[in-house]
N, CA, C and O atoms as a GROMACS GRO file, in nm:
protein
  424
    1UNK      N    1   0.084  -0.119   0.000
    1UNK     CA    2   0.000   0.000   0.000
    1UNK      C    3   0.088   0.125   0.000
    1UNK      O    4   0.201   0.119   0.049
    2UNK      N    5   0.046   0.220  -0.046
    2UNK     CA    6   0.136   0.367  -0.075
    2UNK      C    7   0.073   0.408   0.063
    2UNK      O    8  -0.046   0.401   0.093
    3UNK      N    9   0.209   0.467   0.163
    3UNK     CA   10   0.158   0.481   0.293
    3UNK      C   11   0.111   0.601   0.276
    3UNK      O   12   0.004   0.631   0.328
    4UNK      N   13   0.197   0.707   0.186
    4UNK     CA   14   0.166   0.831   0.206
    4UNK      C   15  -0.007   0.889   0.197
    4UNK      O   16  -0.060   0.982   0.258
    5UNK      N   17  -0.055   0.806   0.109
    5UNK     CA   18  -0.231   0.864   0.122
    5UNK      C   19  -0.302   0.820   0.267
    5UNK      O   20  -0.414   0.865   0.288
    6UNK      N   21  -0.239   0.727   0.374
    6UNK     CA   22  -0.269   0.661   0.492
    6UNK      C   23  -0.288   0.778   0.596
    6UNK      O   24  -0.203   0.864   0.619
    7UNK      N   25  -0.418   0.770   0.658
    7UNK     CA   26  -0.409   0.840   0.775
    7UNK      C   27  -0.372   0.790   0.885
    7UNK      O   28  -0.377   0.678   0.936
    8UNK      N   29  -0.313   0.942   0.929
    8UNK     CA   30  -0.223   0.864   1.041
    8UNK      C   31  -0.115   0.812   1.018
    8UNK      O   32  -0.083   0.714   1.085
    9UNK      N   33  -0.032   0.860   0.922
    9UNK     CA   34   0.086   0.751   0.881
    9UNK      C   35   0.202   0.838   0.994
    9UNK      O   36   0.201   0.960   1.001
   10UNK      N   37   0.287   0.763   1.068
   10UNK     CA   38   0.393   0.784   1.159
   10UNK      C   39   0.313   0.803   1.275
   10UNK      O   40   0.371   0.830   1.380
   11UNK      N   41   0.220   0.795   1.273
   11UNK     CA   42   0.154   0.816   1.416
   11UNK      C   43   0.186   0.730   1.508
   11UNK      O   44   0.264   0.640   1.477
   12UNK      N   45   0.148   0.734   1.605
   12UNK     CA   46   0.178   0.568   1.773
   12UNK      C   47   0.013   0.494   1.725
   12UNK      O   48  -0.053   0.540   1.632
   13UNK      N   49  -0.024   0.391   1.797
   13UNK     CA   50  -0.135   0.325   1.798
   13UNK      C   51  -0.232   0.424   1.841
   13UNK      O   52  -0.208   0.470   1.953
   14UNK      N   53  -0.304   0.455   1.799
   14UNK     CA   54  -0.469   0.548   1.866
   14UNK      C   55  -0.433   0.654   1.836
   14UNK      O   56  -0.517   0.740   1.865
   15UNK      N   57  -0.350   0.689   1.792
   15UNK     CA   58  -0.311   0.898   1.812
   15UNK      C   59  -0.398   0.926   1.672
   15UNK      O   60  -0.446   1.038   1.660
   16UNK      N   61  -0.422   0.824   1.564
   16UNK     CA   62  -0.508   0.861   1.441
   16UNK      C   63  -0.681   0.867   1.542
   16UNK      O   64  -0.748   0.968   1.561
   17UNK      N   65  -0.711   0.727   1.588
   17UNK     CA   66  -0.831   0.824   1.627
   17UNK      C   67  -0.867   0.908   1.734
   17UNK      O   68  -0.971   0.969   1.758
   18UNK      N   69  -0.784   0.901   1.779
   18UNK     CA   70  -0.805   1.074   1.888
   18UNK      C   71  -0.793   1.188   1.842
   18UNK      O   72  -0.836   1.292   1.894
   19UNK      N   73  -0.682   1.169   1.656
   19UNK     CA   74  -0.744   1.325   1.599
   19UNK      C   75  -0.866   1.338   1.527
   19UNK      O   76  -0.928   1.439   1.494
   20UNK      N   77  -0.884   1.240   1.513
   20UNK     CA   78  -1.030   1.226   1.441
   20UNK      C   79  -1.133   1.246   1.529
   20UNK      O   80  -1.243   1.273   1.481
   21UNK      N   81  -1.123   1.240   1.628
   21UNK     CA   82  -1.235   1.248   1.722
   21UNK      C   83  -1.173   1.388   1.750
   21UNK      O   84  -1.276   1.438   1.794
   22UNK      N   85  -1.106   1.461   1.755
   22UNK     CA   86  -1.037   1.595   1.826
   22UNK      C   87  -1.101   1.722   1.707
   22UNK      O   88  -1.167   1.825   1.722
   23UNK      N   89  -1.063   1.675   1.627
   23UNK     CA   90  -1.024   1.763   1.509
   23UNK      C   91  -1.149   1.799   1.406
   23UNK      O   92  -1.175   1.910   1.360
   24UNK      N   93  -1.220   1.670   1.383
   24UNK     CA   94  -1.383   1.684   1.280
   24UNK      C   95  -1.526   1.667   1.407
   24UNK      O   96  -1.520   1.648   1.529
   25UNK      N   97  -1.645   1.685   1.315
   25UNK     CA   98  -1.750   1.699   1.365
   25UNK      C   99  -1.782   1.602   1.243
   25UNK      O  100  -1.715   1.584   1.142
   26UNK      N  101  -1.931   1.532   1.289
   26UNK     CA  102  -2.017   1.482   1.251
   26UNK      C  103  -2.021   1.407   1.113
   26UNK      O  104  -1.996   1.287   1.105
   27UNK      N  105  -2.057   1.492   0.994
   27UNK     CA  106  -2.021   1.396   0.858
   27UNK      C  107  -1.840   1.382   0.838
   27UNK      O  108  -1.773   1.288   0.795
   28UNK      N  109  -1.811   1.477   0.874
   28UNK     CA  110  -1.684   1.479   0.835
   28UNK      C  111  -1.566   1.362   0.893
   28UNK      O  112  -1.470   1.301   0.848
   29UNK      N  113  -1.661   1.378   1.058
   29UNK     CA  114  -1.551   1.267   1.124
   29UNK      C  115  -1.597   1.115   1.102
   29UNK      O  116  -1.557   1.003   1.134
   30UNK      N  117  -1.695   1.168   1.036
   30UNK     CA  118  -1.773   0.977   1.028
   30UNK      C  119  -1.679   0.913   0.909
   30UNK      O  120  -1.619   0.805   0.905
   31UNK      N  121  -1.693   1.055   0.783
   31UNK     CA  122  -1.603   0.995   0.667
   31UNK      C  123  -1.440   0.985   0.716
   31UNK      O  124  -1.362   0.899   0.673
   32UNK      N  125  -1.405   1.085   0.811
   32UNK     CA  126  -1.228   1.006   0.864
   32UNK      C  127  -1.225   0.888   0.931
   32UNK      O  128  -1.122   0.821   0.941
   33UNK      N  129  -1.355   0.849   0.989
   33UNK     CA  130  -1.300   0.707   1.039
   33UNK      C  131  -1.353   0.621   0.936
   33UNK      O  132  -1.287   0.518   0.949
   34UNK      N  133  -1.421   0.608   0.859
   34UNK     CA  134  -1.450   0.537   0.793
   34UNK      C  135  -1.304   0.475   0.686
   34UNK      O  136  -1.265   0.363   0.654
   35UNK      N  137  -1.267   0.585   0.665
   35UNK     CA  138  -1.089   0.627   0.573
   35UNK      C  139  -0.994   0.554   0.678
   35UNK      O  140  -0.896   0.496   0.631
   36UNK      N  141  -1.013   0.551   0.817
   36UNK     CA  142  -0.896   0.514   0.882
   36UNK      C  143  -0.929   0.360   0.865
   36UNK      O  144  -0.874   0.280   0.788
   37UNK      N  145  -1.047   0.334   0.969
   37UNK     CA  146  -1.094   0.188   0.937
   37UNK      C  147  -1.047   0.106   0.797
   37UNK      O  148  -0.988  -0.002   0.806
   38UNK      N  149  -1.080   0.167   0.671
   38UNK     CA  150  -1.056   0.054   0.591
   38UNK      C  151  -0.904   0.064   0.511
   38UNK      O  152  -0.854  -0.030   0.450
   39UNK      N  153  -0.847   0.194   0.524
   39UNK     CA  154  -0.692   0.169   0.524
   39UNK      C  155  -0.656   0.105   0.593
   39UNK      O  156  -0.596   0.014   0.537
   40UNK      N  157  -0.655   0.088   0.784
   40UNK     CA  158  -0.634  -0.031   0.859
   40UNK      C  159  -0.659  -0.127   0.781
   40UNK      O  160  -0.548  -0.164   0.742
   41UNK      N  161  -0.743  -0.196   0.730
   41UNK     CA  162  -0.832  -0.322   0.692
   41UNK      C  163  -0.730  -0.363   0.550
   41UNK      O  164  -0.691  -0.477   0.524
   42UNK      N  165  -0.701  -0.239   0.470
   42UNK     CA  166  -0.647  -0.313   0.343
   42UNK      C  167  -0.477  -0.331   0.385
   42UNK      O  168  -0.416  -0.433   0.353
   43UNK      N  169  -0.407  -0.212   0.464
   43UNK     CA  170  -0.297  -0.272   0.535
   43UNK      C  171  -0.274  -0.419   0.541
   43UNK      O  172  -0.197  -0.485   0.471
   44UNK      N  173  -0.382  -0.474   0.668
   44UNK     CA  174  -0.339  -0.580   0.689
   44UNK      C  175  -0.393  -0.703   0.597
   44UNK      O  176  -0.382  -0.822   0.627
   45UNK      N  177  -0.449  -0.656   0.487
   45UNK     CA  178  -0.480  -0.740   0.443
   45UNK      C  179  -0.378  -0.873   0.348
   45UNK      O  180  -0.279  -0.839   0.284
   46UNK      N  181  -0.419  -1.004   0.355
   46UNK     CA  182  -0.513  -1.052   0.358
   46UNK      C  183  -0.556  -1.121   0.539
   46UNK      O  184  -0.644  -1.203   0.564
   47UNK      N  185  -0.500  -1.082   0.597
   47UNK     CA  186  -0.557  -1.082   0.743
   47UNK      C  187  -0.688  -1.050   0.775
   47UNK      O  188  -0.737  -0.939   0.754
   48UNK      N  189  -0.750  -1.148   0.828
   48UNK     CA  190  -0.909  -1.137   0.898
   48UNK      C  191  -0.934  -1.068   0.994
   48UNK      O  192  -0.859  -1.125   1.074
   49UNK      N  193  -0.990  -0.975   1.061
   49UNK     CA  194  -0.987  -0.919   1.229
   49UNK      C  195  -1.107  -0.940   1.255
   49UNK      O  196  -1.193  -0.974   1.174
   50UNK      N  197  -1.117  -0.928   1.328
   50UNK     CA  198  -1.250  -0.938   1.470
   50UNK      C  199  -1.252  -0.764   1.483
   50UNK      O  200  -1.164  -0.678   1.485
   51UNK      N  201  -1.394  -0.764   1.491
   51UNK     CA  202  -1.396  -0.570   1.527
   51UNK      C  203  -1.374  -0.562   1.667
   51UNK      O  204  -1.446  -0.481   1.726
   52UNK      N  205  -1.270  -0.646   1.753
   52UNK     CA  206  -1.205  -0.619   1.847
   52UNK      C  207  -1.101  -0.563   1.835
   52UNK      O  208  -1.061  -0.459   1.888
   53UNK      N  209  -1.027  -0.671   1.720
   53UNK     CA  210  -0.879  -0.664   1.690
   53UNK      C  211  -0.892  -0.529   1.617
   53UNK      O  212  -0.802  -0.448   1.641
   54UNK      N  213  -0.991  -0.489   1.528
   54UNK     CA  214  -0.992  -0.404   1.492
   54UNK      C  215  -0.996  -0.200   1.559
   54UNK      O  216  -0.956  -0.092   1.516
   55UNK      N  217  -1.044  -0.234   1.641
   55UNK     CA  218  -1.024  -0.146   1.817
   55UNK      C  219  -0.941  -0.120   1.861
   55UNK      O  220  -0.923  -0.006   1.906
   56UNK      N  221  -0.823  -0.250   1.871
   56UNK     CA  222  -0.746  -0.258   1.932
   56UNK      C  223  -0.626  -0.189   1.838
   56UNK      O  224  -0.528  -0.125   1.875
   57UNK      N  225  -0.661  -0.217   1.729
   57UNK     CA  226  -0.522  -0.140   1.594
   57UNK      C  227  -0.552  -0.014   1.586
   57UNK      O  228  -0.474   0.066   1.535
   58UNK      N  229  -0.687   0.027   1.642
   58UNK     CA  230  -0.673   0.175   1.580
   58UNK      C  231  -0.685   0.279   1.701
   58UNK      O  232  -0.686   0.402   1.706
   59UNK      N  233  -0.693   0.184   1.792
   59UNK     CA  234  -0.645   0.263   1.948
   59UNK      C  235  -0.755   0.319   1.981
   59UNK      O  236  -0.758   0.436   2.018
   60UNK      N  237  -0.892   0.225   1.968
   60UNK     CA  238  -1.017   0.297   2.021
   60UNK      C  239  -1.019   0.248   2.168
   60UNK      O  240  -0.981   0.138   2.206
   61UNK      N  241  -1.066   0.344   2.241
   61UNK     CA  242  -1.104   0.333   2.388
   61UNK      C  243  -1.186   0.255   2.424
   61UNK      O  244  -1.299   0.259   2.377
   62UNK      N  245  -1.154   0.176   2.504
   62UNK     CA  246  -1.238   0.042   2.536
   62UNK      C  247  -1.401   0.110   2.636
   62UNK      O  248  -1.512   0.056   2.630
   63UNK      N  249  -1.372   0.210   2.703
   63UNK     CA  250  -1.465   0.261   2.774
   63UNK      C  251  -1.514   0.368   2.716
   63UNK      O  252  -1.612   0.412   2.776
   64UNK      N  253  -1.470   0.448   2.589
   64UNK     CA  254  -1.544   0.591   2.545
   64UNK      C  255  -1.650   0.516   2.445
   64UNK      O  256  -1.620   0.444   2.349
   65UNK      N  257  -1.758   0.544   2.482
   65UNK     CA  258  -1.875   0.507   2.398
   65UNK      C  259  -1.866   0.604   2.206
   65UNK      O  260  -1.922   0.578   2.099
   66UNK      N  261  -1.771   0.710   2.246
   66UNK     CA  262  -1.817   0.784   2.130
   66UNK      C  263  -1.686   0.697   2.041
   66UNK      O  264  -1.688   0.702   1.918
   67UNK      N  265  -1.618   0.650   2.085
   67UNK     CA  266  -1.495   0.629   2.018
   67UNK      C  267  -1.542   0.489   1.934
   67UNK      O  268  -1.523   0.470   1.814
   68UNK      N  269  -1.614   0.384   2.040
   68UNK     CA  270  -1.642   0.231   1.998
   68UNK      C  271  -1.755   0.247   1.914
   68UNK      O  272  -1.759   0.160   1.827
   69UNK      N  273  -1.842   0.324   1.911
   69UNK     CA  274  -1.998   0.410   1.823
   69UNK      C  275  -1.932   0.422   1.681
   69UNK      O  276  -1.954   0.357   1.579
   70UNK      N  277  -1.830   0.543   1.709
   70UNK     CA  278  -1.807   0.576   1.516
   70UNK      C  279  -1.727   0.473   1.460
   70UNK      O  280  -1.705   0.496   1.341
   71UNK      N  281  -1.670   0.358   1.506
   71UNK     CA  282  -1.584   0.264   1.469
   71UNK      C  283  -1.685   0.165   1.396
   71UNK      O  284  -1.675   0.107   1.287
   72UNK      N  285  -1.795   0.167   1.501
   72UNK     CA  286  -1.868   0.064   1.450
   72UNK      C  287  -1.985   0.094   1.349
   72UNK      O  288  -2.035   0.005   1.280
   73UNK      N  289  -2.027   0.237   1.345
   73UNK     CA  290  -2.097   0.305   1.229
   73UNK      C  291  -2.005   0.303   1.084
   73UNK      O  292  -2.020   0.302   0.962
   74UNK      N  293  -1.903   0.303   1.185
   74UNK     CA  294  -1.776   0.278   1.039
   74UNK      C  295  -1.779   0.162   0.959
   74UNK      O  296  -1.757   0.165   0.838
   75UNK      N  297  -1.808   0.055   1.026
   75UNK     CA  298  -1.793  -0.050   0.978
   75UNK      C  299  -1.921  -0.107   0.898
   75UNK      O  300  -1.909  -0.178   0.798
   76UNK      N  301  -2.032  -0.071   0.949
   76UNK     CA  302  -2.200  -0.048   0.933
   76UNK      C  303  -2.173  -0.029   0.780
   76UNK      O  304  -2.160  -0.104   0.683
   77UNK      N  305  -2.168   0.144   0.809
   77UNK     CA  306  -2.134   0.237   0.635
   77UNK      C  307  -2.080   0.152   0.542
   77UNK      O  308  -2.144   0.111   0.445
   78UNK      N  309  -1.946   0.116   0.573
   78UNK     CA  310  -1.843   0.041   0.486
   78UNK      C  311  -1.904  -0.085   0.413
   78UNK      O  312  -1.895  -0.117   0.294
   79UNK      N  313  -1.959  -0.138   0.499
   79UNK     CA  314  -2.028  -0.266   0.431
   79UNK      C  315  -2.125  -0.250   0.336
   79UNK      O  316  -2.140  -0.308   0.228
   80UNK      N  317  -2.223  -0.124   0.416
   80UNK     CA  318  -2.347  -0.110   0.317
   80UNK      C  319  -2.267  -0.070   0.152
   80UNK      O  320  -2.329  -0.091   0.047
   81UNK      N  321  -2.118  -0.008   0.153
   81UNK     CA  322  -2.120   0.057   0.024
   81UNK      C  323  -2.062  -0.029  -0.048
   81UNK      O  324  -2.023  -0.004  -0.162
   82UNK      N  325  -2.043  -0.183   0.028
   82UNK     CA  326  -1.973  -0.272  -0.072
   82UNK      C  327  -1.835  -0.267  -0.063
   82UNK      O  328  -1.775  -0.320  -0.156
   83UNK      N  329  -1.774  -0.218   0.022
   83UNK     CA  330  -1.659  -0.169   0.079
   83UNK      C  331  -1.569  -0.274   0.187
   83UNK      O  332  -1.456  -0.320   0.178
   84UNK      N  333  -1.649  -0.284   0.266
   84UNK     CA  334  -1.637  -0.435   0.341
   84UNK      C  335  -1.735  -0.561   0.359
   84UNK      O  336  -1.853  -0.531   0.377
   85UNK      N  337  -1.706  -0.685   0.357
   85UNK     CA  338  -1.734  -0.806   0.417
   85UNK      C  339  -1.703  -0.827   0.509
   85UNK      O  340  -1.586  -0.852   0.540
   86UNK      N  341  -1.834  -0.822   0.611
   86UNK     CA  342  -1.869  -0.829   0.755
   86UNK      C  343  -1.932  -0.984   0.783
   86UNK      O  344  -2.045  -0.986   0.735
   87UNK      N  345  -1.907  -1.073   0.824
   87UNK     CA  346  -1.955  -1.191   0.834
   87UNK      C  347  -1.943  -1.169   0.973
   87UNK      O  348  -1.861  -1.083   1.006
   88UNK      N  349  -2.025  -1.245   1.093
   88UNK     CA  350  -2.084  -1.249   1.231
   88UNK      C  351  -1.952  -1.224   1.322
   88UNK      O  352  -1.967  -1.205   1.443
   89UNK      N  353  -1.820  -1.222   1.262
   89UNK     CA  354  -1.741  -1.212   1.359
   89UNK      C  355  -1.609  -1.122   1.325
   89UNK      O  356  -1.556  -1.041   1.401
   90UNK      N  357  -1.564  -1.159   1.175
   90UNK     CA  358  -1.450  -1.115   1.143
   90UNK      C  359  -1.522  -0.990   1.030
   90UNK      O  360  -1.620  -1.004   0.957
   91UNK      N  361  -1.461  -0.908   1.042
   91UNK     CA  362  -1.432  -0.779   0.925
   91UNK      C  363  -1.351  -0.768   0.806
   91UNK      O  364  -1.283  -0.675   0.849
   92UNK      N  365  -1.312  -0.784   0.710
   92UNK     CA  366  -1.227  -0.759   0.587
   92UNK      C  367  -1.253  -0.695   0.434
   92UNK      O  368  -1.342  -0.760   0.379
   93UNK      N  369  -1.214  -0.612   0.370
   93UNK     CA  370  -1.267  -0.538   0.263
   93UNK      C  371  -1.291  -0.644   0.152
   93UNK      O  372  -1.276  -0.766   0.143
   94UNK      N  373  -1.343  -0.524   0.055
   94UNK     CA  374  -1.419  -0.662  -0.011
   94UNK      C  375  -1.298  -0.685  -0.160
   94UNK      O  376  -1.203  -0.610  -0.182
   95UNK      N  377  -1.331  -0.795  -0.237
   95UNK     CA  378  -1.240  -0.739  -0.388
   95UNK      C  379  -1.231  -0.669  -0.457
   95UNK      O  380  -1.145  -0.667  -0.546
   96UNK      N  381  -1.338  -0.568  -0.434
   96UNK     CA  382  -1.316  -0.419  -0.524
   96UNK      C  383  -1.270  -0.333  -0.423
   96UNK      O  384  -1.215  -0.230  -0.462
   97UNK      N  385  -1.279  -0.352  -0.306
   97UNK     CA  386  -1.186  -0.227  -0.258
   97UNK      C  387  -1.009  -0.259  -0.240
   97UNK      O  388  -0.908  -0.189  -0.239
   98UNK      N  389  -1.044  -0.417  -0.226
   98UNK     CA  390  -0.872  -0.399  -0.247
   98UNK      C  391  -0.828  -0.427  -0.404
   98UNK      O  392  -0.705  -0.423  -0.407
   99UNK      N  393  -0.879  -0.452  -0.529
   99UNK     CA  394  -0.834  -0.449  -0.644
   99UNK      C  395  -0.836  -0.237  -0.653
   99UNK      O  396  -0.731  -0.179  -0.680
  100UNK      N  397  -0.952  -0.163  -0.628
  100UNK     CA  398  -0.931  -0.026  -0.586
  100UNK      C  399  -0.814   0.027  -0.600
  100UNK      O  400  -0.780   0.105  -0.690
  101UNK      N  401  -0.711  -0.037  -0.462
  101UNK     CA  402  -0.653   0.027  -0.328
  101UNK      C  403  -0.519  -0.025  -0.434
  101UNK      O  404  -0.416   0.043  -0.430
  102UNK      N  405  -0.522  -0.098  -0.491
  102UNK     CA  406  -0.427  -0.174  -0.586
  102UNK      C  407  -0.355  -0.098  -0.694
  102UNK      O  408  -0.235  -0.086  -0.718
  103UNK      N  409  -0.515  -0.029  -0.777
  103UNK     CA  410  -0.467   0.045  -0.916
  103UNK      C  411  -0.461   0.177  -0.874
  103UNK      O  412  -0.408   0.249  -0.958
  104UNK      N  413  -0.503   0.244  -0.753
  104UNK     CA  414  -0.415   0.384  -0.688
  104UNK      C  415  -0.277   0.363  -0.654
  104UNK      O  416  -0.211   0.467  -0.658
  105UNK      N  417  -0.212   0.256  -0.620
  105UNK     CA  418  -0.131   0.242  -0.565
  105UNK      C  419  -0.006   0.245  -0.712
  105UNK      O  420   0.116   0.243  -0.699
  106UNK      N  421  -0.066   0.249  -0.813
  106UNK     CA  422   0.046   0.181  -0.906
  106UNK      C  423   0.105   0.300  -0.941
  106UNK      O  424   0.203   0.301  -1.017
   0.00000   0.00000   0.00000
């Protein structure tokens, strides 16, 4: 993946979503986590996560409700746009977002 379009790139674990939560409001921060979420997702891909593991990579707060909310609206969104495959446990993007993430990259 070309890191440079990555949010958050050089950051520590969580410091991407604490600016996202710091820095946008409402549509705006929904579409940065949505951007962080599935750059996480094509990163590790072809790796499966659990929207635990997925929490846990992007340094969401286990106790801030607003933090575990837009992660998981994130993931909601993402799926509805065909973006990710959400099956009952694990999370991973789908083949058009990583064939996508592929021909930007070239």
């Amino acid at each position: 993946m070309g890191s440079a379009r990555h949010f958050g790139q050089g950051k520590g674990k969580g410091d991407a979503m604490n600016e996202i939560i710091e820095t946008r409001t409402n549509r705006g921060e929904d579409e940065a986590v949505e951007s962080a979420v599935l750059h996480q997702l094509l990163d590790l891909h072809p790796a499966r996560l659990t929207i635990e593991e997925l929490k846990r990579e992007l340094g969401v707060d286990r106790e801030g409700f607003a933090d575990r909310d837009a992660l998981e609206r994130a993931v909601r969104d993402l799926a509805a746009a065909g973006l990710l495959y959400r099956e009952t446990e694990f999370v991973e993007p789908t083949r058009a977002a990583v064939r996508f993430s592929e021909l930007l990259d070239r």
